[in-house]
Structure formats: C-alpha cells, structure tokens
mmCIF file of the N, C-alpha and C atoms, coordinates in Angstrom:
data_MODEL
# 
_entry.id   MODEL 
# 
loop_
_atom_site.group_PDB 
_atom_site.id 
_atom_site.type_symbol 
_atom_site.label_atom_id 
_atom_site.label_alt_id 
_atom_site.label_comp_id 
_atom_site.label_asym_id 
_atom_site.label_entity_id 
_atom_site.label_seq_id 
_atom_site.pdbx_PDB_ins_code 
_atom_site.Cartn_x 
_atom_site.Cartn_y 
_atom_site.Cartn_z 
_atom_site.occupancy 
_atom_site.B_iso_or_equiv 
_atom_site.pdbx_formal_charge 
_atom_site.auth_seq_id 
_atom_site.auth_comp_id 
_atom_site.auth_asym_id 
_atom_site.auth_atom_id 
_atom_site.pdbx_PDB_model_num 
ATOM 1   N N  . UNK A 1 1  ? 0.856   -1.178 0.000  1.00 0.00 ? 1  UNK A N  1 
ATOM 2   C CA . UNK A 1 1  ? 0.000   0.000  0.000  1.00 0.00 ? 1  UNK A CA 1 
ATOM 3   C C  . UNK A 1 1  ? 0.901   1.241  0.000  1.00 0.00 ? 1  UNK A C  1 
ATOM 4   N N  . UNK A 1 2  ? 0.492   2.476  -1.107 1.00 0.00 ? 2  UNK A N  1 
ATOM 5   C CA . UNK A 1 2  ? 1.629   2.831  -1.000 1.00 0.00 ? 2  UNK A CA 1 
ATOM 6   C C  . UNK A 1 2  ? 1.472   4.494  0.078  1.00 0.00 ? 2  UNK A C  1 
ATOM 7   N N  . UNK A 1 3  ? 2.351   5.664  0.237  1.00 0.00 ? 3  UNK A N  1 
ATOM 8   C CA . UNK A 1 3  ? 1.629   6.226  1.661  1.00 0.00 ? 3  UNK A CA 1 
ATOM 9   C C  . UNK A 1 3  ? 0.454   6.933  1.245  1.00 0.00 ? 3  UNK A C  1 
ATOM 10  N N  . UNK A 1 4  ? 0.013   7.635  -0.154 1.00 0.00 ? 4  UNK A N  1 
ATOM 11  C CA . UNK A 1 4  ? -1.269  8.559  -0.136 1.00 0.00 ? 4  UNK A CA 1 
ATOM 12  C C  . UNK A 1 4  ? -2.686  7.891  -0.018 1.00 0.00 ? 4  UNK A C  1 
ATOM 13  N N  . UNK A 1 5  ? -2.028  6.651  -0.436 1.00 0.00 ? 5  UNK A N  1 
ATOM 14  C CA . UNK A 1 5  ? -3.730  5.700  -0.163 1.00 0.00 ? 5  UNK A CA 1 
ATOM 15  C C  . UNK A 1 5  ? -3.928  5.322  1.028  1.00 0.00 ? 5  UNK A C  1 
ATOM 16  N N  . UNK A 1 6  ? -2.867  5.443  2.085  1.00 0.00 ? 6  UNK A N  1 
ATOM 17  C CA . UNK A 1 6  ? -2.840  5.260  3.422  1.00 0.00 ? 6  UNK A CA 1 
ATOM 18  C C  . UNK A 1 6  ? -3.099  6.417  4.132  1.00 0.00 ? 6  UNK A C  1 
ATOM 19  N N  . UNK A 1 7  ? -2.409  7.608  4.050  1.00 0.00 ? 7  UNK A N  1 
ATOM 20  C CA . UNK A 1 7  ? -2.923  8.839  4.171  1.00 0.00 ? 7  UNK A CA 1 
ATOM 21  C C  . UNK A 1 7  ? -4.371  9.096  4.121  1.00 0.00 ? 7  UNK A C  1 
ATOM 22  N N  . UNK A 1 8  ? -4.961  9.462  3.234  1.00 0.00 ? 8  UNK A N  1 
ATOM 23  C CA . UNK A 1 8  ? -6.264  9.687  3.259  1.00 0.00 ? 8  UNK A CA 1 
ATOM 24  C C  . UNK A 1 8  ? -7.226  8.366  3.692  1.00 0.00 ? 8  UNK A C  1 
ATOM 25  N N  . UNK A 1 9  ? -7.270  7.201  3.771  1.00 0.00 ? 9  UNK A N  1 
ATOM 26  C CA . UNK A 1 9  ? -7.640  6.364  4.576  1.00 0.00 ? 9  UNK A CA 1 
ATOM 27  C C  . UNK A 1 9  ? -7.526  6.347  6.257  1.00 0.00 ? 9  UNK A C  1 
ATOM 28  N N  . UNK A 1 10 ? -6.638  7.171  6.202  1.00 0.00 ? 10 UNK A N  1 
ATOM 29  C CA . UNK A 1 10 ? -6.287  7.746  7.737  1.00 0.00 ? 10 UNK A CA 1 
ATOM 30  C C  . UNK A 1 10 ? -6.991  8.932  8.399  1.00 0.00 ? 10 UNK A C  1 
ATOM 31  N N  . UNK A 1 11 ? -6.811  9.728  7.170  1.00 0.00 ? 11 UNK A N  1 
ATOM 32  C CA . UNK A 1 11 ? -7.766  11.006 7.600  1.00 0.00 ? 11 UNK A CA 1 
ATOM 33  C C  . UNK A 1 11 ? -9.315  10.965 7.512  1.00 0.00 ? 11 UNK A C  1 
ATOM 34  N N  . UNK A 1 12 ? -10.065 9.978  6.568  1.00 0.00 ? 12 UNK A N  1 
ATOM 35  C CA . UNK A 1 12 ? -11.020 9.548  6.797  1.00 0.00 ? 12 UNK A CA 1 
ATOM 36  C C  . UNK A 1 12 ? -11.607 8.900  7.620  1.00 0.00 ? 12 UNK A C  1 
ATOM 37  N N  . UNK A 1 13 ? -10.727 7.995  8.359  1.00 0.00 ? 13 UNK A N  1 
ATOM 38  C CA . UNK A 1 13 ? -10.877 7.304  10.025 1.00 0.00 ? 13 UNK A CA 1 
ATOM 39  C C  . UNK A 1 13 ? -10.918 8.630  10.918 1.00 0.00 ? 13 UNK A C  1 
ATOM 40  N N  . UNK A 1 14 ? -9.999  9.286  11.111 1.00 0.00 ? 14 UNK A N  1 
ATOM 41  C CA . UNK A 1 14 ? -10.578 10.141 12.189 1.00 0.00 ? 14 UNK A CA 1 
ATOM 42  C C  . UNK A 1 14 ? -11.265 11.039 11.766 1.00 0.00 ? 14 UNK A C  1 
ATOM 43  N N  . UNK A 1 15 ? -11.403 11.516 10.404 1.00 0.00 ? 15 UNK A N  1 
ATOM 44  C CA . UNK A 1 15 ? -13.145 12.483 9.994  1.00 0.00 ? 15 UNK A CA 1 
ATOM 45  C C  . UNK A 1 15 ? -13.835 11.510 10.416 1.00 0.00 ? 15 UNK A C  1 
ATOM 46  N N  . UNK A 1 16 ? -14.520 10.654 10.498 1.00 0.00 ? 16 UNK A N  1 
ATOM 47  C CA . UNK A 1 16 ? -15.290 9.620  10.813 1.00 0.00 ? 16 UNK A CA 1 
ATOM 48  C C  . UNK A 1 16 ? -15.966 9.667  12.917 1.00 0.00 ? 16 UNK A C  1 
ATOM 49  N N  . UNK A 1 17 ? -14.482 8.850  12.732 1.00 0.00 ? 17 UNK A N  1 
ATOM 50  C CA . UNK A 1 17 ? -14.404 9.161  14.516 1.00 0.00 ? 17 UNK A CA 1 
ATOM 51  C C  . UNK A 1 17 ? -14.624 10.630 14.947 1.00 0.00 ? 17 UNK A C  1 
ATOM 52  N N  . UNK A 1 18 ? -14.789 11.941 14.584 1.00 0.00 ? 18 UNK A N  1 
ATOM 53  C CA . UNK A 1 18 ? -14.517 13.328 15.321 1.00 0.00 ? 18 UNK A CA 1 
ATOM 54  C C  . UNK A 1 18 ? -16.024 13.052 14.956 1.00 0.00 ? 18 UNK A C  1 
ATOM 55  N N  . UNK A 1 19 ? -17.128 12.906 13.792 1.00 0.00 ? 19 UNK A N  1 
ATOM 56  C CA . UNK A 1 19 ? -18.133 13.032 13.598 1.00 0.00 ? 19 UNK A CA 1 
ATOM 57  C C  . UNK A 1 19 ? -18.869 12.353 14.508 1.00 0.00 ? 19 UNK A C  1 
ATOM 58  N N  . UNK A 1 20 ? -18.689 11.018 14.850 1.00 0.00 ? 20 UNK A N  1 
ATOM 59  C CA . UNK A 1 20 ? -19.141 10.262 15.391 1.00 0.00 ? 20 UNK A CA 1 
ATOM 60  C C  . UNK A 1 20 ? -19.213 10.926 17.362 1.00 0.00 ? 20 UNK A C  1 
ATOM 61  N N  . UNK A 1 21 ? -17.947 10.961 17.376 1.00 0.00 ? 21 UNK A N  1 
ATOM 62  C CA . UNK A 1 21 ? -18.252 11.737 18.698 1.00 0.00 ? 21 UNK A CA 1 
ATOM 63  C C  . UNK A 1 21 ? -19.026 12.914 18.936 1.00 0.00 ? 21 UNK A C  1 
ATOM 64  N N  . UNK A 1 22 ? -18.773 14.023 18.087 1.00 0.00 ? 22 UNK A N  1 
ATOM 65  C CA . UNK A 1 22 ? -19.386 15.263 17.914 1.00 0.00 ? 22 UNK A CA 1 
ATOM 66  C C  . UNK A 1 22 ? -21.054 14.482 18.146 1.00 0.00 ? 22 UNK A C  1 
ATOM 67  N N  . UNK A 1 23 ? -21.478 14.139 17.795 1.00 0.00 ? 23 UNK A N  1 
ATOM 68  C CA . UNK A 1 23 ? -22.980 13.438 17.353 1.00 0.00 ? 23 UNK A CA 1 
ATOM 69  C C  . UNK A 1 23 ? -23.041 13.139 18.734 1.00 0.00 ? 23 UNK A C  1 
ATOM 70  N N  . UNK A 1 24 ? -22.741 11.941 19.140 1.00 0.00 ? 24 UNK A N  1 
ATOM 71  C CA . UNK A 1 24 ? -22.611 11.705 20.563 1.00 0.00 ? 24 UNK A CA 1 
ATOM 72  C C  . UNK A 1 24 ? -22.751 12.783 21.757 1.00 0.00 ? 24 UNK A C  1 
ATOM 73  N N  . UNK A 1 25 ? -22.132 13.852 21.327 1.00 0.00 ? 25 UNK A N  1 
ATOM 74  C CA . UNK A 1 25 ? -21.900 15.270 22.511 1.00 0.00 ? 25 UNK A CA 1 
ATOM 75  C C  . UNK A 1 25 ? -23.240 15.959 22.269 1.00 0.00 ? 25 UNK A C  1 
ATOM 76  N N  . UNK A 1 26 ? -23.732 15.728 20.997 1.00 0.00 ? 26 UNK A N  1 
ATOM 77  C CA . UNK A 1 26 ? -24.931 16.899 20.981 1.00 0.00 ? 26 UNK A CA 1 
ATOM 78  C C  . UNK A 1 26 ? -26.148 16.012 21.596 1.00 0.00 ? 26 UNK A C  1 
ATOM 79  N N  . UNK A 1 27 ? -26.691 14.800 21.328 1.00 0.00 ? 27 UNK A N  1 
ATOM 80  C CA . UNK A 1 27 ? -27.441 13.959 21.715 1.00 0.00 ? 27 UNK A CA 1 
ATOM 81  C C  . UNK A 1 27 ? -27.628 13.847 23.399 1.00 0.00 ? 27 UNK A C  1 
ATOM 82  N N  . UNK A 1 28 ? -26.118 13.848 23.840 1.00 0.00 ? 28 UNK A N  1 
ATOM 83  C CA . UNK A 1 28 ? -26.098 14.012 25.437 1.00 0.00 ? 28 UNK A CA 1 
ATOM 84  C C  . UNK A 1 28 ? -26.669 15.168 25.916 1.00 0.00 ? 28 UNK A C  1 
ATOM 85  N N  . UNK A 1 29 ? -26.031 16.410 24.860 1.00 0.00 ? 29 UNK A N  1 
ATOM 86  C CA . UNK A 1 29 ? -26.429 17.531 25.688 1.00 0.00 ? 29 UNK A CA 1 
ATOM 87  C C  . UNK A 1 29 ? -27.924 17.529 25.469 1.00 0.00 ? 29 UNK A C  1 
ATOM 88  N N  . UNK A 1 30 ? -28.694 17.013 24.382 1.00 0.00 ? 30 UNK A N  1 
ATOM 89  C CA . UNK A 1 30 ? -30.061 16.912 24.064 1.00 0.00 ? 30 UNK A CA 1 
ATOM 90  C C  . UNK A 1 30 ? -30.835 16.350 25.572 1.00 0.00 ? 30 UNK A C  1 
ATOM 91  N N  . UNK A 1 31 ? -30.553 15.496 25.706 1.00 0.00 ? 31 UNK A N  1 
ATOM 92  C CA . UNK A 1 31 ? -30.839 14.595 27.186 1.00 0.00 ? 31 UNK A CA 1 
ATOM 93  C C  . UNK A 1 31 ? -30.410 15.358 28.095 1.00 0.00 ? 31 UNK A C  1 
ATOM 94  N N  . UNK A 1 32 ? -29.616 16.463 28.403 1.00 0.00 ? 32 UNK A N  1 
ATOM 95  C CA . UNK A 1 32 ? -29.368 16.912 29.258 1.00 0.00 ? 32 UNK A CA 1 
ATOM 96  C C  . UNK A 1 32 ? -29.871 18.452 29.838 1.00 0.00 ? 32 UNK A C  1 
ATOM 97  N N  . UNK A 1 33 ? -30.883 18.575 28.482 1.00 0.00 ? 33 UNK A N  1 
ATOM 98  C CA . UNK A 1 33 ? -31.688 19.636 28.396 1.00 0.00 ? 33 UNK A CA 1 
ATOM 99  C C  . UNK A 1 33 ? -33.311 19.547 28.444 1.00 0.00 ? 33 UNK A C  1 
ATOM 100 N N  . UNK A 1 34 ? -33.539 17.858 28.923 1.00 0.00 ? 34 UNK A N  1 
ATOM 101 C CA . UNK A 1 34 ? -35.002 17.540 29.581 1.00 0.00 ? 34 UNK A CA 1 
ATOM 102 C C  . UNK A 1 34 ? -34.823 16.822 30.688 1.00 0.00 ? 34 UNK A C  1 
ATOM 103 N N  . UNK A 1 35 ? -34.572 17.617 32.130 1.00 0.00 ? 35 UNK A N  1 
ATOM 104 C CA . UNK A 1 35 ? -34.653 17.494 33.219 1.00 0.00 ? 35 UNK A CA 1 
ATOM 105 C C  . UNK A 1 35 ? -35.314 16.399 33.757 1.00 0.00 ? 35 UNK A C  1 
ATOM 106 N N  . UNK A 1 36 ? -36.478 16.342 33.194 1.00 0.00 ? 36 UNK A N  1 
ATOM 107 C CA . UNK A 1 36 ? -37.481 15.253 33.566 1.00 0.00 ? 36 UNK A CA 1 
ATOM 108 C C  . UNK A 1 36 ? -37.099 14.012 33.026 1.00 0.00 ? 36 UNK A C  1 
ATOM 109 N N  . UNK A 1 37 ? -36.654 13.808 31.514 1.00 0.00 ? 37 UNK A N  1 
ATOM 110 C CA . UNK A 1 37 ? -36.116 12.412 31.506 1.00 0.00 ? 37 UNK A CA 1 
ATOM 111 C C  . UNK A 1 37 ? -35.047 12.265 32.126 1.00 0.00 ? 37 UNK A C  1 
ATOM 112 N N  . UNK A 1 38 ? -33.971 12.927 32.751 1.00 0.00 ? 38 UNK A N  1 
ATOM 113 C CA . UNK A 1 38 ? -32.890 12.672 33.309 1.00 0.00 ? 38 UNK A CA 1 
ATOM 114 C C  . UNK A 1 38 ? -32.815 12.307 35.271 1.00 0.00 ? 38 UNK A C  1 
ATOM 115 N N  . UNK A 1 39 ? -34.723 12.666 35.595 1.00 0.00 ? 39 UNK A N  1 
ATOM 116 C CA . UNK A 1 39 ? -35.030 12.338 36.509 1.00 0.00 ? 39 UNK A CA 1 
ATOM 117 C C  . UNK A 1 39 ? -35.185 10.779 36.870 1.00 0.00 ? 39 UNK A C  1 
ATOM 118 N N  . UNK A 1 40 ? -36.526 10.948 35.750 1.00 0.00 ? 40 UNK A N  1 
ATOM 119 C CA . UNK A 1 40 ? -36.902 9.489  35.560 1.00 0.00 ? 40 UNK A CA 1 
ATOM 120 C C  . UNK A 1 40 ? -35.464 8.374  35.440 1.00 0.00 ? 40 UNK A C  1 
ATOM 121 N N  . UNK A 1 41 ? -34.216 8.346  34.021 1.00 0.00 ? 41 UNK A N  1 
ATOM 122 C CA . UNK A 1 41 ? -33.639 7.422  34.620 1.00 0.00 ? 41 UNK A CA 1 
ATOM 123 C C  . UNK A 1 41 ? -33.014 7.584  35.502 1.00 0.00 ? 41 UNK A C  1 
ATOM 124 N N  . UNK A 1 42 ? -32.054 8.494  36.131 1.00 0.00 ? 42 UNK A N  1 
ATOM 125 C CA . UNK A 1 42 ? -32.125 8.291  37.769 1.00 0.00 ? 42 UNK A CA 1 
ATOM 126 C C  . UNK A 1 42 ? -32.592 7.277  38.623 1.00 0.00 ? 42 UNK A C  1 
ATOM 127 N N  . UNK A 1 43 ? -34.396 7.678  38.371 1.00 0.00 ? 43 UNK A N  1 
ATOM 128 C CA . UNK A 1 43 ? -34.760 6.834  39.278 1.00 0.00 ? 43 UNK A CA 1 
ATOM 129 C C  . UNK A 1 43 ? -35.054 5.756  39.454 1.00 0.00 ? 43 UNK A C  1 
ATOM 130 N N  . UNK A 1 44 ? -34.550 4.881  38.240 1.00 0.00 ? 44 UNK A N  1 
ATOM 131 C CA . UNK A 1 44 ? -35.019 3.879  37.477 1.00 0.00 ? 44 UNK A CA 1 
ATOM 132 C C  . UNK A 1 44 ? -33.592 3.426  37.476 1.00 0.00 ? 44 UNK A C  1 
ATOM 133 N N  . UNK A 1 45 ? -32.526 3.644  37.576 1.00 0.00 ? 45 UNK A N  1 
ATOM 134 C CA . UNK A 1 45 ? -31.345 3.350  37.900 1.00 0.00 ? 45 UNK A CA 1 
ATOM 135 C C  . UNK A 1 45 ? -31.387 2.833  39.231 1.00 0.00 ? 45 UNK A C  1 
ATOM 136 N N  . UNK A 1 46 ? -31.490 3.840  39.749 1.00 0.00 ? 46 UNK A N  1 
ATOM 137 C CA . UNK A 1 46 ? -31.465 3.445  41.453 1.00 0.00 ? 46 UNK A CA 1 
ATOM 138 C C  . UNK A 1 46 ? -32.522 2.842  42.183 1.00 0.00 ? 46 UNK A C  1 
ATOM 139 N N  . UNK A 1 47 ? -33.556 2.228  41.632 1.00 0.00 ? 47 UNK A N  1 
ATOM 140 C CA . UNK A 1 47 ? -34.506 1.203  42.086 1.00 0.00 ? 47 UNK A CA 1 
ATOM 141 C C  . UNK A 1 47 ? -33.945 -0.352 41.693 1.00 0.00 ? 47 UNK A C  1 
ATOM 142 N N  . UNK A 1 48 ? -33.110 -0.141 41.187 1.00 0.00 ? 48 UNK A N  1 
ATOM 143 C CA . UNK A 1 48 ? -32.197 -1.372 40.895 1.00 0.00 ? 48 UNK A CA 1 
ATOM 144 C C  . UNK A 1 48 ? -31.465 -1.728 41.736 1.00 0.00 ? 48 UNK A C  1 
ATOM 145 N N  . UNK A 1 49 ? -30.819 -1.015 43.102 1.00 0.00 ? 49 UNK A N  1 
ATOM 146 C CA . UNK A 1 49 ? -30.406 -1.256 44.101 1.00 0.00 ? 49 UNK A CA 1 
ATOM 147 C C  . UNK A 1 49 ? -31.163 -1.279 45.130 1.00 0.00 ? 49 UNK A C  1 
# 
C-alpha cells in the first residue's frame, strides 16, 4: 500500500471518529436539556439497588 492511499484512509478514520463523537456530545447535551427524563432514569437506575 503505498503512503497517499494510506494517508487519506487515515484522515477519513478520524473524519469519521470526530463526527461520530461530535454526534454523541450533541445527543447528550439533548438529554441533558429535559430534566425530567434525566429524573426518571435516575430513578429507574437506582430502584435497581
């Protein structure tokens, strides 16, 4: 393989991975901006103990 086809196969793995997380961060903060579902599992967590 020679390095530019490795190169950009590289930079496409972590465009990939930064997207993937980014997505991840907004979704959390989504959940983290309805109080009430973040009650509920709470409490639904801790009825498990």
């Amino acid at each position: 393989m020679s390095a530019p086809q490795r190169n950009w196969r590289s930079r496409l793995a972590s465009g990939l991975a930064m997207a993937l997380a980014a997505t991840v961060l907004v979704l959390v903060f989504g959940l983290y901006s309805r109080p009430d579902f973040m009650l509920q599992m709470a409490n639904e967590l801790w009825s498990c103990f």
